[in-house]
Every structure is written in structure tokens, then in C-alpha cells.
N, C-alpha and C positions, 0 to 999 in steps of 0.2 A: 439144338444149336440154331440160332439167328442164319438166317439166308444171306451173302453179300450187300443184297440190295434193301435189307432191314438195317443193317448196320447202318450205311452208309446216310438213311434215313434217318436215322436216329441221330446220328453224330451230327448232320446239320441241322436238328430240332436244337441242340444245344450251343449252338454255334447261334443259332438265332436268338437265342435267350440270354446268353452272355451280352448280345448286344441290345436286347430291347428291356431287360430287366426284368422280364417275365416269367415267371415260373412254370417248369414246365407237371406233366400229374406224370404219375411214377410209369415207368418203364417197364418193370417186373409187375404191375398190374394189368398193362396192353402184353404184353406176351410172359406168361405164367410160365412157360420153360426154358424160361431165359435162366442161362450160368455166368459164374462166375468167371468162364473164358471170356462167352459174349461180353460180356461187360469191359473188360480189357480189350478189348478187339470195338468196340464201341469208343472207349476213351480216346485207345490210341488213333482210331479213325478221327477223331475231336481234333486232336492235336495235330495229325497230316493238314487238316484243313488253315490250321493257324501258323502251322509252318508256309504250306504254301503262299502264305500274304507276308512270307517274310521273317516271321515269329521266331529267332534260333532257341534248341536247345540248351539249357544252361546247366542243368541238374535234374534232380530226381527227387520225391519225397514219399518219404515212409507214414501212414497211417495207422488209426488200429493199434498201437503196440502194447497199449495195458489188458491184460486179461482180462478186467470189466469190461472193456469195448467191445472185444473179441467176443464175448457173450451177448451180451446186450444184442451184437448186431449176426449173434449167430453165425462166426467165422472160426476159427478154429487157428489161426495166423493173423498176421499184418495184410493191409494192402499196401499200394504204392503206383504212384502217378509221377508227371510228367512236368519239370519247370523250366517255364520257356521266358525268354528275354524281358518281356510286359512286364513281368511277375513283381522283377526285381525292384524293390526302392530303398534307396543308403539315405540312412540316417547321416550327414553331416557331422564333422567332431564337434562337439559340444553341442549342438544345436538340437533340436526340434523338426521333426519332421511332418508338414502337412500333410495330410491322405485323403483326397474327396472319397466321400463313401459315397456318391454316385456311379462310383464304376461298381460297388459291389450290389448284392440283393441283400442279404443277412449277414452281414459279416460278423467272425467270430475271430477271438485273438487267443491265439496256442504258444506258450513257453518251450522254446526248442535248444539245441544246439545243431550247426550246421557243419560238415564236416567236406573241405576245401584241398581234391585232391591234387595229389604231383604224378601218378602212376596211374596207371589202368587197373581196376582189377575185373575181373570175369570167373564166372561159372564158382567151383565149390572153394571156398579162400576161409584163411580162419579168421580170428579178432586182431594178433599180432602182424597179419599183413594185411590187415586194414589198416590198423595204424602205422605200422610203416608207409603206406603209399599216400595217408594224410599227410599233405601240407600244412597245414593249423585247423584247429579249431576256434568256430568264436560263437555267437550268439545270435540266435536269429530266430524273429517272430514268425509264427507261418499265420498269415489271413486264411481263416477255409471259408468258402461260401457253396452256396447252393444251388444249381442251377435247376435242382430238382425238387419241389416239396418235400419238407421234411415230412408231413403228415396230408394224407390226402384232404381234399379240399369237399368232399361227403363223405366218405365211409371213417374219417379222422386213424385211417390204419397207417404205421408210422413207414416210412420205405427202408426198402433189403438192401443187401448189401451192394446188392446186383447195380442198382441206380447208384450208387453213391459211387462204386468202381467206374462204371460207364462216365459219370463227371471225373474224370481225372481225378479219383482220390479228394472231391470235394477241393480242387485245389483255388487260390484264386491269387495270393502273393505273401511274399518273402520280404521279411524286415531285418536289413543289416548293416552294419555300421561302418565308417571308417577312418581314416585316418587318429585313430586311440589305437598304441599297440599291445594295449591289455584285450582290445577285439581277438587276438591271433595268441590262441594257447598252443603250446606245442602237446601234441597225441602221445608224445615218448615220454613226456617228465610231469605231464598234469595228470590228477587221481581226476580222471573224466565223470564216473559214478557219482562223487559227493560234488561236482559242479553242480550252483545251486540259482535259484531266483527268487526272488520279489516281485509280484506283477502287480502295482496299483493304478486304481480304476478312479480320475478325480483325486487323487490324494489319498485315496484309502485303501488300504492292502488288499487283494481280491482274492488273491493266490498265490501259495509257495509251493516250492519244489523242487530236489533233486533229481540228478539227472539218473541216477539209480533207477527209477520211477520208468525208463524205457529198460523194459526186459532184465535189469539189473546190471547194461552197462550201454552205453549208447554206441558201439561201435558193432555189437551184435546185429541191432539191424542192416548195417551195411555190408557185411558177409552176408547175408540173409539176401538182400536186392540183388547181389553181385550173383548171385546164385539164382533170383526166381527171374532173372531178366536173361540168364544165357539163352533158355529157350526158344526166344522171341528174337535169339541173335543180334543180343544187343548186351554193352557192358557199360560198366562207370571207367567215364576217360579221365585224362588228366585234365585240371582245369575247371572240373564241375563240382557245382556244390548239389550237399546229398539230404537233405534234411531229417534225421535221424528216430524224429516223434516226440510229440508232446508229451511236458513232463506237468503240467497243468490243466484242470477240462477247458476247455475253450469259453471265454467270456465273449457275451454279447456284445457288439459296436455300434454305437447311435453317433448322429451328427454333434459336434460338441464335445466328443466323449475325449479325455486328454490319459495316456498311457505311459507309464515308466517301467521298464522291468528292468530291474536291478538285479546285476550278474555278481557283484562283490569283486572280487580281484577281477574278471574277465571286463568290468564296464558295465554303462546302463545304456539302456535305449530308451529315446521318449520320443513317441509320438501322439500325434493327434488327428482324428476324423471332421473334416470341413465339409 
């Protein structure tokens, strides 16, 4: 286990990197017995920092949720990070949303739904009272970036999970729409599972998917968070959005790049990277 004063170390190395654009070389390579606590205990140190300049709270996001990830990155579960106020950007009704891809390093675009609570839930809760304490559901892009190499910059060795928990879940913003009230599905009368999308990249379809494609129903991760967050003494309130995991692998984002993901009854979203 990391010392107080490595954490804290650490969490402003990435603190600094968000800001200057620079990537930082893996985490789990300078301390080899780093865990997967440390890493949480690193993010959330990330986040104290961005809070204290202000940053609130918003919600929460789920990682990790296809069993190919979960292997690939040698995890056995989900992770899940931290969305704070920055994060957020609304799509406008009908409109186009610009997004300078200067704020990101790598930005990558994951097909999600977000799930907009009325209730609190905490500690062991099932699927049924997750959806009861949903408010609606609607559609929302997650940005993930990196503030860590994907791949070391000599040994080209790909990073653990460890680095990827410690950046907040790879977190970096949330794409959501409003004013269309096809945005806001209700959780008690939509078959959430067969919620579906369209992501075209330029005009051309990049990626589809159902929302089956998270754990086989998207509200599973949220009893699942409500649960791996009691420990740390902390729950989903009412008010915050939860972002449930991607139902898409994440497409690369270049400047230029113009995005529509089409929800079918729930709406579209389109944005674009300036």
C-alpha cells in the first residue's frame, strides 16, 4: 500500500497533466506494488484537489463493464470514478455542439446511458430500487481521456489497471442533451436493455449498440456503485447523474471530427471537436 505522502504525490502529478496536456509514464511501473485501493485513494485524492478550486460533484461513472475489458485489463469487475461540474456539456435542442479538443490529450467517444437520480441509494440495493429512485433516463456521451500513457513511451508495455483507476476511471466529460423530452425515458415503463444507438463518425456509422451490451442491463451497474462506494462512506444522492458504461468501444477524436449518436425514440446527439 502507497504512503499518504505518495498518494498525494501522485494525485498532483495528474493534476498537473490535466493542465499542461502532458502525459504522464505509468504509475504501476514507478511503484510495482501499487493496488487497486491505491489507485482509488489516488483518484479520489485527484478529485479533493479539483474540488477544492471549486469543481462540485455531479455524479459518478461506471467503467470496465464488458467482460472483454474486464480481461483485457485483468480486473475481475467494473471500475468507477468521479463527475464533477467541468465535466458536463449540453447539447442544445436541435443544435450542434462545439467541443475544443484542446481541453482533452486522446479523446475517445463511448455510447452510454445516464441514469438521473430522485432518491439516494447506498450500500447493497437491488435493480428494482435503482429504478425506482431513477428520475429518468436519457443519453449521454462519456469523453474518456488519458492522463496516463496508454503504452509506455520505451518498454511500449500497455498500463494496469492501477493507472487507469488512479485517473478517475479515465474520466474527462459527459455529453447530454436538453430541452427534447424524448432525452428523459422513464426507468419503470422503458425495456432499458434493448435501448439502442447509432454512433456516426463524418457521416458514416462507426458503431452500434444495445444497451444489453452493459452486464445485460444498464441498471446492474448502479446497484453494483451503490454498493462498492458505501465503504468509502459515500452513496449516489439524489440529483446526480450515474453513467452506467459503455455500450460501444470508444472511437478516437481528432479536431474536425463531427459526431451523431442516434438514440431512435430517446433522440440524437451531435456534436463536434474544434
Amino acid at each position: 500500500m502507497l504512503d499518504d505522502t505518495t498518494i498525494e504525490q501522485l494525485a498532483a502529478e495528474l493534476d498537473r497533466s490535466a493542465q499542461s496536456r502532458q502525459p504522464l509514464r505509468h504509475f504501476s511501473q514507478r511503484h510495482p506494488g501499487m493496488t487497486i485501493a491505491d489507485g482509488y485513494r489516488v483518484g479520489r485524492a485527484w478529485v479533493a484537489l479539483q474540488r477544492g478550486r471549486g469543481d462540485p460533484v455531479i455524479g459518478h461513472k461506471i467503467g470496465l463493464t464488458s467482460r472483454a475489458m474486464q480481461l483485457s485489463s485483468q480486473i475481475d469487475e467494473p471500475d468507477f470514478g468521479t463527475l464533477l461540474g467541468s465535466m458536463k456539456l449540453v447539447v442544445p435542442a436541435g443544435q450542434e455542439l462545439e467541443i475544443p479538443v484542446t481541453r482533452f490529450l486522446s479523446p475517445r467517444v463511448e455510447v452510454e446511458l445516464a441514469f438521473v437520480l430522485k432518491r439516494a441509494l447506498s450500500g447493497k440495493v437491488s435493480v428494482d430500487e435503482v429504478l425506482a429512485a431513477t428520475d429518468y433516463v436519457t443519453p449521454a456521451i462519456e469523453i474518456i481521456d488519458a492522463r496516463i500513457e496508454q503504452f509506455d513511451r520505451d518498454t511500449k508495455a500497455p498500463r494496469k489497471v492501477f493507472d487507469t483507476i488512479s485517473d478517475n476511471a479515465a474520466n474527462a466529460a459527459i455529453v447530454i442533451g436538453e430541452g427534447d423530452p424524448r432525452f428523459r425515458a422513464d426507468p419503470l415503463t422503458t425495456d432499458l436493455p434493448w435501448c439502442g444507438a447509432v454512433l456516426k463518425l463524418n457521416g458514416v456509422v462507426e458503431e452500434t449498440g444495445l444497451a444489453a451490451g452493459v452486464q445485460g442491463h444498464p441498471a446492474i451497474g448502479i446497484a453494483w456503485l451503490a454498493e462498492k462506494l458505501a465503504p468509502w462512506g459515500e452513496s449516489l444522492q439524489p440529483g446526480q447523474i450515474v453513467l452506467a458504461g459503455s455500450f460501444t468501444r470508444p472511437v478516437p477524436a481528432k479536431a474536425g471530427d463531427r459526431f451523431e449518436a442516434d438514440y431512435g425514440p430517446l433522440g440524437v446527439l451531435r456534436f463536434r471537436f474544434v
